[in-house]
C-alpha positions in Angstrom: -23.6 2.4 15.5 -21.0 -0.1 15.2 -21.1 0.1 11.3 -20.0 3.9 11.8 -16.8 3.0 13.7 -15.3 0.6 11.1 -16.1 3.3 8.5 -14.1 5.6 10.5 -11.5 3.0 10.7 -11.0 2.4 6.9 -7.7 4.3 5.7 -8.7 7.6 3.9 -8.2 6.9 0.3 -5.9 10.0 -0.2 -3.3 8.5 2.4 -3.2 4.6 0.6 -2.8 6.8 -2.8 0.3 9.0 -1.2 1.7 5.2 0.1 1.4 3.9 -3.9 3.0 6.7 -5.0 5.8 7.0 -2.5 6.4 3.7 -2.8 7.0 3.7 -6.5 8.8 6.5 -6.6 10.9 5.2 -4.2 10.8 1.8 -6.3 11.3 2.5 -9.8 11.8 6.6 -10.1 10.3 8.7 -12.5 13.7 8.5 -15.4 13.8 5.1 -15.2 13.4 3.1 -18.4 11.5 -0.1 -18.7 12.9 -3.2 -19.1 11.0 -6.4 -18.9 14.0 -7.6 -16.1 13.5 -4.6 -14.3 9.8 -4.8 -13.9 9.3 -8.3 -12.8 11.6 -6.6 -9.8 10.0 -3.5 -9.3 6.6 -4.8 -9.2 7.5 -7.5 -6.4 9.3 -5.1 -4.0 6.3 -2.6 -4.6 3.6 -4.9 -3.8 5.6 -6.0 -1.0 6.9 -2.1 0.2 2.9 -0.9 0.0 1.4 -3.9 1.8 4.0 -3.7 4.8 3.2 0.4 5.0 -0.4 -0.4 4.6 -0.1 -3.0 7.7 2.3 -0.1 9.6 -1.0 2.1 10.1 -2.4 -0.3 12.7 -5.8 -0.7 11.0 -7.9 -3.9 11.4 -7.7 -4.8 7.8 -6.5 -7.8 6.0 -5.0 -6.4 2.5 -4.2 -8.0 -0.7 -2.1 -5.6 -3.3 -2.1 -6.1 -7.2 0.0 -4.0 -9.4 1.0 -4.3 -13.1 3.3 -2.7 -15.3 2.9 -1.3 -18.8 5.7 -0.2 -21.5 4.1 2.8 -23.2 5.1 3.1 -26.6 3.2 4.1 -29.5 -0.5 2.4 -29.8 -0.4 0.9 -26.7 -3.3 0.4 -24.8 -4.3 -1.1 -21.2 -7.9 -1.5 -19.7 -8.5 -2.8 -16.3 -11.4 -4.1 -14.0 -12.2 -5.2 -11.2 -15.7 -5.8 -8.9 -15.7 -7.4 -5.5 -18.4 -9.0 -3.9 -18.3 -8.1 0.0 -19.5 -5.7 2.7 -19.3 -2.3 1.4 -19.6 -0.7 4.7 -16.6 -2.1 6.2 -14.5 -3.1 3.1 -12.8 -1.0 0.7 -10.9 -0.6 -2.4 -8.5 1.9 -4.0 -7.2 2.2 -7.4 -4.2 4.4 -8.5 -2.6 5.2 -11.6 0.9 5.5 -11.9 3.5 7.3 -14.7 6.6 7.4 -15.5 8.9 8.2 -18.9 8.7 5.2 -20.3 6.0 2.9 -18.1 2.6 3.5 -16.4 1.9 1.0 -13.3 -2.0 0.6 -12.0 -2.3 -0.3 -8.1 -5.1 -1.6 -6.5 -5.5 -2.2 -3.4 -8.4 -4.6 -1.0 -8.4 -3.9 2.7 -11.2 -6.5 4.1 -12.5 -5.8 7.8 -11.3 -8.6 10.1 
């Protein structure tokens, strides 16, 4: 019975994917062209904005935020994995994809039960 109440308690993944996305638009916008600079910058505050919104909701969850930043030009390519080795009934983990004009960003985010 108790398992069923931290599953209830887990954030539902279509409110951490509105959080991502908010944040980055917020973040980097849409038009905005990639730089190198730029993105070092963008990628810190947004980990940083999506973990202290993720923490806001109250949840008993320890979270760790990854994001990275692509140019997209012609031939470009990106592939990303991940696997995590803990308690599925309590932990989760959410992946979102990101676009802009000139850049795509990939968030993932680990909330682990305390």
């Amino acid at each position: 019975m108790i398992l069923c109440i931290f599953n209830i308690m887990a954030l539902p993944e279509e409110d951490v994917h509105m959080i991502i996305k908010q944040v980055l638009d917020e973040t980097v916008g849409a038009n905005a062209t990639y730089t190198h600079k730029d993105s070092v910058q963008w990628n810190q505050k947004a980990v940083e904005q999506i973990t202290k919104k993720l923490v806001a909701a109250g949840k008993p969850y320890k979270y760790v935020v990854t994001s990275s930043f692509l140019q997209i030009s012609s031939g470009s390519g990106l592939n990303v994995s991940t696997i995590s080795y803990w308690n599925k009934i309590t932990d989760s983990s959410y992946m979102y994809r990101w676009e802009a004009k000139t850049m795509l960003a990939i968030v993932y985010v680990f909330a682990i039960a305390i």
